[in-house]
C-alpha positions as CSV (number, residue, x, y, z in Angstrom):
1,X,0.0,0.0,0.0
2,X,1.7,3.7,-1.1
3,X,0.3,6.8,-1.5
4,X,3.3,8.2,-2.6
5,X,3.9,9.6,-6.4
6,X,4.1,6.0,-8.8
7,X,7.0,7.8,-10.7
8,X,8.5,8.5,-7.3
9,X,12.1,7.0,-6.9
10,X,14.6,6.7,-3.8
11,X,17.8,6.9,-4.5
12,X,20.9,6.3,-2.1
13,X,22.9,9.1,-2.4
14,X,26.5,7.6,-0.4
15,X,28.3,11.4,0.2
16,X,30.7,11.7,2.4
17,X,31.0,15.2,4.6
18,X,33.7,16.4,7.2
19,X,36.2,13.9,7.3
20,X,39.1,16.5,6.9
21,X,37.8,19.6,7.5
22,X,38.0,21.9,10.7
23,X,34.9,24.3,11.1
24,X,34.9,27.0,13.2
25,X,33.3,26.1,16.8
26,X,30.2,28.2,15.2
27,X,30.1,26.4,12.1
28,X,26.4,28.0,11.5
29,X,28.0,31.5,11.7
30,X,26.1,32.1,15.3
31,X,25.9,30.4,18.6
32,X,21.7,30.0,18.7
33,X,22.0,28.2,15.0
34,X,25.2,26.1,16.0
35,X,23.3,25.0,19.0
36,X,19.9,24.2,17.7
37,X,21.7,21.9,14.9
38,X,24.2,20.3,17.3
39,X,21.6,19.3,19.6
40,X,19.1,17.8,16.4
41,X,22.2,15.9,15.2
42,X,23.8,14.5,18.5
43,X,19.7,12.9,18.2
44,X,20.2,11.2,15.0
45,X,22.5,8.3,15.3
46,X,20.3,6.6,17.7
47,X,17.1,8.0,16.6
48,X,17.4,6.8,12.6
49,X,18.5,3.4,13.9
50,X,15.0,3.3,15.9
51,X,13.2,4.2,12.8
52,X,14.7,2.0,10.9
53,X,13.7,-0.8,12.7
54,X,10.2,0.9,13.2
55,X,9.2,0.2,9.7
56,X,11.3,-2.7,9.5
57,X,9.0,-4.5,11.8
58,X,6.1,-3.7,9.6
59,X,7.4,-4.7,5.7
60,X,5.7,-8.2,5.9
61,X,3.5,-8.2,3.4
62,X,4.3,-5.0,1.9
63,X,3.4,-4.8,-2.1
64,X,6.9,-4.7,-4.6
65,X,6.8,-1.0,-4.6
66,X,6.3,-0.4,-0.8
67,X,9.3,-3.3,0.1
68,X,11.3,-1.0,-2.5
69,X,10.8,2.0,-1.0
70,X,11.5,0.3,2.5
71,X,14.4,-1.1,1.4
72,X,15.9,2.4,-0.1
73,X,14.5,4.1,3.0
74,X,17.0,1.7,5.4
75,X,19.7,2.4,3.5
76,X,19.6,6.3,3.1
77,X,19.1,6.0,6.9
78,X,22.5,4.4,7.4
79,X,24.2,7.0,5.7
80,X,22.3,9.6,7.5
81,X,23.5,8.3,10.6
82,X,27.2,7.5,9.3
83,X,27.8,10.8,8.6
84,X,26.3,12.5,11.8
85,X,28.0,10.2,13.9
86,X,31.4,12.3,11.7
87,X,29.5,15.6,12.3
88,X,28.9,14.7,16.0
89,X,32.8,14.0,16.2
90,X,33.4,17.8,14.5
91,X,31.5,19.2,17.8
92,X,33.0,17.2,20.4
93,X,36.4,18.1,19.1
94,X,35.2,22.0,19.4
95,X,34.9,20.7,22.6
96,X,30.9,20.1,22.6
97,X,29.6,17.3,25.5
98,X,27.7,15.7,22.8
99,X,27.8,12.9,24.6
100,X,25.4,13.6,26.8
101,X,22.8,14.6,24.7
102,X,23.5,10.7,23.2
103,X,22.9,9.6,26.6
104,X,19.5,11.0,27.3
105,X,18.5,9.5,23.8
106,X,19.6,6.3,24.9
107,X,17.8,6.3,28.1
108,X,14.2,7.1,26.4
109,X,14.9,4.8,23.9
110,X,15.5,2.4,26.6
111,X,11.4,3.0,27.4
112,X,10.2,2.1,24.1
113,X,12.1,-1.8,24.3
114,X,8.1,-4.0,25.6
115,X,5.9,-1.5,23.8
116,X,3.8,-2.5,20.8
117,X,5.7,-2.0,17.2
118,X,2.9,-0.1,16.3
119,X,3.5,2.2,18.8
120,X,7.0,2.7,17.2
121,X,5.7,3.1,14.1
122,X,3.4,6.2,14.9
123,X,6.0,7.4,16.9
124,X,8.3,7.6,13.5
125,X,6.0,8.7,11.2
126,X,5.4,11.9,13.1
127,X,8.6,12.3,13.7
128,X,10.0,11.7,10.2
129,X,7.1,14.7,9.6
130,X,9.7,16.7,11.3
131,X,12.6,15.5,9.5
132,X,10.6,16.3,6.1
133,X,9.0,19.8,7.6
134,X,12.3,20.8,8.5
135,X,13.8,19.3,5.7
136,X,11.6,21.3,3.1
137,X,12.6,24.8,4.8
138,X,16.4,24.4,4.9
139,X,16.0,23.7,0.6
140,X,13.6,26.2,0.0
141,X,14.7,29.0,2.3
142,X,18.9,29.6,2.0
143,X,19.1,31.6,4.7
144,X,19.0,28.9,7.4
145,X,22.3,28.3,6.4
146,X,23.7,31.5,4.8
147,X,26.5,31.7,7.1
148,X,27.7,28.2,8.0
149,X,30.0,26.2,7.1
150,X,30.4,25.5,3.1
151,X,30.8,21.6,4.3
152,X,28.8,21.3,7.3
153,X,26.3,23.4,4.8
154,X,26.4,21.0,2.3
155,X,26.1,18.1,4.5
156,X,22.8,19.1,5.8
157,X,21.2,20.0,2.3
158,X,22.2,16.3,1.3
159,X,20.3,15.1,4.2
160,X,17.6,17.3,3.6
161,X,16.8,16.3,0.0
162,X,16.9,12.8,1.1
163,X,14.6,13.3,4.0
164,X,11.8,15.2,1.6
165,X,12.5,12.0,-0.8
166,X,11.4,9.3,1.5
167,X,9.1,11.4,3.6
168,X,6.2,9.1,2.7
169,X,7.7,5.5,3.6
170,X,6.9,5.2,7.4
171,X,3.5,6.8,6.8
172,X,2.7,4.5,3.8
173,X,4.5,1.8,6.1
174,X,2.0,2.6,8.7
175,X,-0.8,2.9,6.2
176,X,-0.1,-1.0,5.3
177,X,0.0,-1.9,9.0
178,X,-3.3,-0.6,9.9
179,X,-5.3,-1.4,7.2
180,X,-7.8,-3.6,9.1
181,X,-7.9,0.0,11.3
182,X,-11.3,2.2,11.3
183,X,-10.5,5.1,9.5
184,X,-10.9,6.8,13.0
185,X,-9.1,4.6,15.2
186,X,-5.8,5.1,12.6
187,X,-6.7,8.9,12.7
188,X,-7.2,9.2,16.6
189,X,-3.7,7.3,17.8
190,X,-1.9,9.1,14.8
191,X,-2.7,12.1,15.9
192,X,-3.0,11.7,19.4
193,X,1.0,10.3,18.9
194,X,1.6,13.8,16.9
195,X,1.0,15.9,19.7
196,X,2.8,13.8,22.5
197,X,6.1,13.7,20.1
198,X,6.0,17.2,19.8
199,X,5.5,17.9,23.1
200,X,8.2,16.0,23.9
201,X,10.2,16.4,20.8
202,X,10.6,20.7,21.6
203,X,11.1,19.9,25.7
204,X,14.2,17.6,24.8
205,X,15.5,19.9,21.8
206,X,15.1,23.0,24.2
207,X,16.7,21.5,26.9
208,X,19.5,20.1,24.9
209,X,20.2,23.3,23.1
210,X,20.2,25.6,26.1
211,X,22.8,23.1,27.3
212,X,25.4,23.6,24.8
213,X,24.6,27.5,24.8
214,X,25.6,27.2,28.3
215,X,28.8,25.3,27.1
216,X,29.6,28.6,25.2
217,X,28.8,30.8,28.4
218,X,25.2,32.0,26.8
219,X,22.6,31.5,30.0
220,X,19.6,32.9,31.7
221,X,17.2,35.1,30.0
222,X,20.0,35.8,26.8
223,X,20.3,31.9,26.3
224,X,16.3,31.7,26.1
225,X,15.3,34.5,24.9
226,X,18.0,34.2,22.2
227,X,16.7,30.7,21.1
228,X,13.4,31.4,21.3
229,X,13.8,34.2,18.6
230,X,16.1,31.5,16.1
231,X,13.4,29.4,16.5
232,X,10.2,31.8,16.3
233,X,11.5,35.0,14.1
234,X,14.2,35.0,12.0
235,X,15.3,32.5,10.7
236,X,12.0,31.0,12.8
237,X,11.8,27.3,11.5
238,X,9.2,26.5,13.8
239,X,7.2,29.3,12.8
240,X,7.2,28.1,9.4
241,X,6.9,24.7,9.6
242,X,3.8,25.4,11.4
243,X,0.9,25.0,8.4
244,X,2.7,22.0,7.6
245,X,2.0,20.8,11.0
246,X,-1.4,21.3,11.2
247,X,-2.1,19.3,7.8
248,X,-0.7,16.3,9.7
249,X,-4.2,16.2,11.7
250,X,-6.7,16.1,8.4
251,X,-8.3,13.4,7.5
252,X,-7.2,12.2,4.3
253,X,-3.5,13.7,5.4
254,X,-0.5,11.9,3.7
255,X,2.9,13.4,3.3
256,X,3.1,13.7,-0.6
257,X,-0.4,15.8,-0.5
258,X,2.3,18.7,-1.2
259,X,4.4,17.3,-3.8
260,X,7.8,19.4,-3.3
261,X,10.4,17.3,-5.5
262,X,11.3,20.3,-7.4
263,X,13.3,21.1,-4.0
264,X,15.4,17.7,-5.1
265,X,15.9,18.6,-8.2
266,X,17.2,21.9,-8.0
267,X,20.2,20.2,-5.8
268,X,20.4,16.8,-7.9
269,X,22.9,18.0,-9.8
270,X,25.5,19.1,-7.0
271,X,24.9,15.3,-5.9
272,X,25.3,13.6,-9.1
273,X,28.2,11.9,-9.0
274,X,27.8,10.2,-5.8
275,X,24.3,8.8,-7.0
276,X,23.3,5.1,-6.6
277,X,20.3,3.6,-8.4
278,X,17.0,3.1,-6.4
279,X,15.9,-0.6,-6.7
């Protein structure tokens, strides 16, 4: 079962980032942006692995062009977390505790181990509506990362366009796990999952940044204030991710309702020689 585009295809894209460089320790160009980003990656070695065996746990039975997508899905994951487990490595050596960030993840992952893998399923769906929400403003708005890093820069566009390419695979995943659901039953525990991740999802992200800021001697009211204001005004990702959010709770909803692959496209060509086929 897929609602995504029939001409849609995955492809692995196997870049390599920040193996020799040497960012400054505010490889975003500020300390608010720097933050923000080092606390979402120190999240994703951990996190991917969890959704990849989220959906994982849910391919039996999957028609050819779901188990395809699946399969493309795992592996772009990998190299997501491959290279922020090198990107985590560039912050610790700016001298960055990203460790314990990576600890916290692992104890609330810890939590999850006994619950239904159903349960894990809605939990990675919304949050790989994140991963594409955020995804789609870093591509289509430049000035999240105007000042950064050229590599570090490049790194997360990569990501991005991958993320905005599978963005339909754990929710078309879930869509073939629940299909002996009530429309309303999968409607009220998606949803009901949606707001409870971001609850959580903005506590832990909060916390974590306002961590590091302290690591650079930002606290108090400047430290809060300061990220409130990257995160609300300008460049204000959660601001406007917002309507993006909100479609998540229509009926009907499914990722590829908007269908932004022009946003691939217009980078495809910087990634071209490091393309693998999609099955």
């Amino acid at each position: 079962m897929s609602g995504s585009p029939a001409d849609l295809a995955i492809t692995v894209r196997d870049e390599r980032f920040n193996r020799e460089s040497t960012p400054s320790r505010w490889w975003a160009g500020d300390a608010f942006g720097t933050a923000w980003h080092n606390a979402l990656s120190a999240t994703f070695p951990r996190g991917e692995a969890f959704f990849i065996e989220a959906v994982k746990a849910h391919r039996d039975g999957a028609d050819e062009k779901l188990s395809a997508e699946i399969r493309a899905f795992v592996k772009q994951e990998i190299n997501h977390t491959r290279e922020h487990i090198a990107f985590n490595r560039l912050a610790e050596d700016a001298g960055y505790d990203i460790a314990k960030i990576d600890k916290r993840v692992k104890e609330m992952l810890e939590l999850t181990k006994g619950r239904p893998a159903i349960a894990n399923l809605a939990v990675t769906m919304a949050l790989e509506h994140y991963t594409a929400m955020m995804a789609h403003e870093f591509l289509a708005n430049p000035q999240h990362f105007e000042n950064a890093d050229p590599e570090v820069r490049d790194m997360w566009r990569w990501h991005a366009v991958e993320e905005v390419e599978h963005k339909g695979v754990a929710y078309d995943t879930w869509l073939h796990a629940t299909r002996d659901w009530s429309g309303w039953k999968a409607w009220k525990v998606r949803s009901l999952t949606m707001v409870l991740v971001t609850g959580r999802f903005f506590k832990n992200r909060w916390i974590d940044t306002i961590d590091l800021l302290e690591q650079d001697g930002i606290t108090g009211w400047k430290a809060r204030w300061g990220l409130f204001k990257y995160l609300t005004v300008s460049p204000g990702i959660v601001r406007k991710i917002l309507p993006a959010w909100i479609a998540y709770f229509r009926p009907g909803f499914h990722p590829w309702n908007h269908d932004d692959r022009e946003l691939i496209g217009k980078y495809e060509g910087e990634f071209a020689d490091a393309l693998m086929p999609a099955e």
